[in-house]
VEXDO-50755 format. One line per 5 residues: their letters; for each residue x, y, z of N, C-alpha, C. Coordinates in nm, 3 decimals. Example, Ala and Ser with C-alpha at 12.3 -4.5 7.8 and 13.67 -1.06 7.14 Angstrom:
// VEXDO-50755
AS) 1.319:-0.569:0.780:1.230:-0.450:0.780:1.320:-0.330:0.780 ~ 1.285:-0.225:0.708:1.367:-0.106:0.714:1.290:0.003:0.787
This chain:
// VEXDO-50755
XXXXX) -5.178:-6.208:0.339:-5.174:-6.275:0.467:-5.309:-6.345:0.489 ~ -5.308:-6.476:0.526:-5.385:-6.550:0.558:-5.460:-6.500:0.711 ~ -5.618:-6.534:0.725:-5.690:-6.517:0.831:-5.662:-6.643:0.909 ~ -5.701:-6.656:1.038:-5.716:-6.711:1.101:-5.808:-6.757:1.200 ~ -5.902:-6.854:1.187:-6.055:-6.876:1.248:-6.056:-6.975:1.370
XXXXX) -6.152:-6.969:1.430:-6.207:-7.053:1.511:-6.287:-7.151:1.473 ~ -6.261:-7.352:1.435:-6.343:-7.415:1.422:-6.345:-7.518:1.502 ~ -6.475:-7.597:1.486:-6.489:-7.737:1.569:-6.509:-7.825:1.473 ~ -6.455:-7.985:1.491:-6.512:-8.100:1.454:-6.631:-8.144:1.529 ~ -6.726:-8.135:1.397:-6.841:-8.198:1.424:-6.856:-8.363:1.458
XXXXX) -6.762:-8.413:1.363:-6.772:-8.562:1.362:-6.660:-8.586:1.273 ~ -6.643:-8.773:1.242:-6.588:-8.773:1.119:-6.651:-8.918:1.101 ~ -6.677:-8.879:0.958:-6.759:-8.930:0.836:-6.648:-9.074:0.765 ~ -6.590:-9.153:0.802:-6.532:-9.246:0.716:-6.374:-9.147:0.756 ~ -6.315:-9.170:0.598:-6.196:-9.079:0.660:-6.174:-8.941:0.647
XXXXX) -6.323:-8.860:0.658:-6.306:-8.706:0.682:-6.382:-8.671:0.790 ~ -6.301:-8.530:0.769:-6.364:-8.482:0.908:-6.470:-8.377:0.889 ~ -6.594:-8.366:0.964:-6.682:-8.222:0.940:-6.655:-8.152:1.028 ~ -6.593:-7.991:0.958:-6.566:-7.862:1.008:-6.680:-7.796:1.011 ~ -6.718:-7.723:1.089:-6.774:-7.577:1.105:-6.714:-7.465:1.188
XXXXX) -6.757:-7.337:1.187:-6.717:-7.219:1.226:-6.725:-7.234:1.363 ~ -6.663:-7.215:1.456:-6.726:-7.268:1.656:-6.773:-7.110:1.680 ~ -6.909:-7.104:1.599:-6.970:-7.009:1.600:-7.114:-7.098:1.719 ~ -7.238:-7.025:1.791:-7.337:-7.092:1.825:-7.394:-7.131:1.699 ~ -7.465:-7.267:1.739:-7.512:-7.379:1.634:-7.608:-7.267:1.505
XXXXX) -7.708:-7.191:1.547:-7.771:-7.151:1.465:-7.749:-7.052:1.379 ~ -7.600:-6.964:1.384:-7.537:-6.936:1.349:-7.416:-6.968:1.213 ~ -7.423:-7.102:1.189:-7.315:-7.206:1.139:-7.415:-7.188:1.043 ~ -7.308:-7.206:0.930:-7.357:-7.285:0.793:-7.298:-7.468:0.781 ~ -7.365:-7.479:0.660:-7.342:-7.623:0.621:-7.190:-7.676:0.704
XXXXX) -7.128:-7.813:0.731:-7.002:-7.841:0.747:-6.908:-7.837:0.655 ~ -6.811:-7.848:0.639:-6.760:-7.866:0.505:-6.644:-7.986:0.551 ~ -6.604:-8.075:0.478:-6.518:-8.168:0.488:-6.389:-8.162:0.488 ~ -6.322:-8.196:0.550:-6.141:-8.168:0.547:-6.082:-8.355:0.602 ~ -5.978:-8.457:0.517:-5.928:-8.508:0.571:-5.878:-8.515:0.714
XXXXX) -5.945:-8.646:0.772:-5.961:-8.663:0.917:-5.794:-8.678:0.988 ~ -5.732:-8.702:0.889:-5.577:-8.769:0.906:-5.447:-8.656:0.908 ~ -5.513:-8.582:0.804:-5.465:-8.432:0.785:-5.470:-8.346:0.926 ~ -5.550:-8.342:0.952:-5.589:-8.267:1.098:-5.558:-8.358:1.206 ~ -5.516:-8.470:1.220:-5.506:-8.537:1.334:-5.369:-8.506:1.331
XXXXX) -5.278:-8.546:1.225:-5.166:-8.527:1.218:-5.097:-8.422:1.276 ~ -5.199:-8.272:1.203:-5.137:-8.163:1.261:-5.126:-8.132:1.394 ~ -5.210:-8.187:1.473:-5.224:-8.144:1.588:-5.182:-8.260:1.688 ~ -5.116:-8.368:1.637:-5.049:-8.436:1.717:-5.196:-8.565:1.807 ~ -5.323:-8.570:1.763:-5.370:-8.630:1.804:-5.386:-8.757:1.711
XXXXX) -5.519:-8.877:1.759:-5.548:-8.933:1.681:-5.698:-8.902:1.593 ~ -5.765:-8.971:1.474:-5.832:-8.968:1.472:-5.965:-8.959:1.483 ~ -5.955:-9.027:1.594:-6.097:-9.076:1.727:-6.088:-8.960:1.793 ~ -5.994:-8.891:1.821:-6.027:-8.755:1.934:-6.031:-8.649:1.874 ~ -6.085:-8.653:1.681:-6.133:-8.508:1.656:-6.245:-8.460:1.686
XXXXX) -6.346:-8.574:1.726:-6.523:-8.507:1.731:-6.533:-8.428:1.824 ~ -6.571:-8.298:1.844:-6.647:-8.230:1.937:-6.459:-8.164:1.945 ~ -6.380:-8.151:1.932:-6.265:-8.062:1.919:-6.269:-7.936:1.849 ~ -6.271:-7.823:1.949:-6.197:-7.684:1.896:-6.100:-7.645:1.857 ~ -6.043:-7.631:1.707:-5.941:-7.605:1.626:-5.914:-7.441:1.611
XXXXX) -5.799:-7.401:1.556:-5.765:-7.288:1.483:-5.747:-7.312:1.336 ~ -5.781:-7.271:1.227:-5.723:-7.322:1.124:-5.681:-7.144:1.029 ~ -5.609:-7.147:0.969:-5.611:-7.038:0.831:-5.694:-7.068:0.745 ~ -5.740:-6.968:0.665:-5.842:-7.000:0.573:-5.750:-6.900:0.436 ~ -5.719:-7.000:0.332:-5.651:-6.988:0.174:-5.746:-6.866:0.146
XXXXX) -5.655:-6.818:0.058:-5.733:-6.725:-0.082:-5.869:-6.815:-0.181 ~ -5.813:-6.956:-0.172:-5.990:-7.021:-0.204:-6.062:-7.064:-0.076 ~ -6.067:-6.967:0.012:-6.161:-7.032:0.121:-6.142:-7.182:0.199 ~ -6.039:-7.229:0.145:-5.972:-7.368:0.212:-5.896:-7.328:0.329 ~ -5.961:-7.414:0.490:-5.876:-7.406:0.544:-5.730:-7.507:0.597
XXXXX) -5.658:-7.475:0.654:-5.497:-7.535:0.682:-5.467:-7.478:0.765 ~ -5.350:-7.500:0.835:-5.242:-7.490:0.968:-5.341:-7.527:1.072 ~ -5.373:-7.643:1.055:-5.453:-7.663:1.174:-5.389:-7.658:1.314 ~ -5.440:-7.617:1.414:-5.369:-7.594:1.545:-5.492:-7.594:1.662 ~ -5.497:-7.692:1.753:-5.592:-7.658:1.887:-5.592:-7.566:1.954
X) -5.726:-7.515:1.948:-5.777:-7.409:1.993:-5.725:-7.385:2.159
């Protein structure tokens, strides 16, 4: 069974998006990148309204996360 986390879009970079943990800032490691289109999709928004958005996502057996869903 897959976990399930708390993240935010930091921004998006061209056509990805930067994830981190919506942990406090000093807390966070590096972002990691996830298709901006992928996540807009899932959650029924557009593009432009992932920055600064609180997500849910699962996180894979390789540390990849998916099922994106607003927090």
């Amino acid at each position: 069974m897959s976990e399930r986390v708390n993240v935010k879009c930091l921004l998006v970079f061209g056509d990805q998006a930067e994830i981190v943990a919506d942990i406090p800032a000093d807390e966070r490691t590096s972002p990691v990148r996830y298709p901006a289109a992928e996540i807009a999709e899932a959650v029924g928004l557009t593009v432009q309204d992932l920055p600064g958005l609180r997500l849910t996502a699962d996180v894979g057996d390789d540390d990849r996360l998916s099922g994106w869903r607003l927090a």
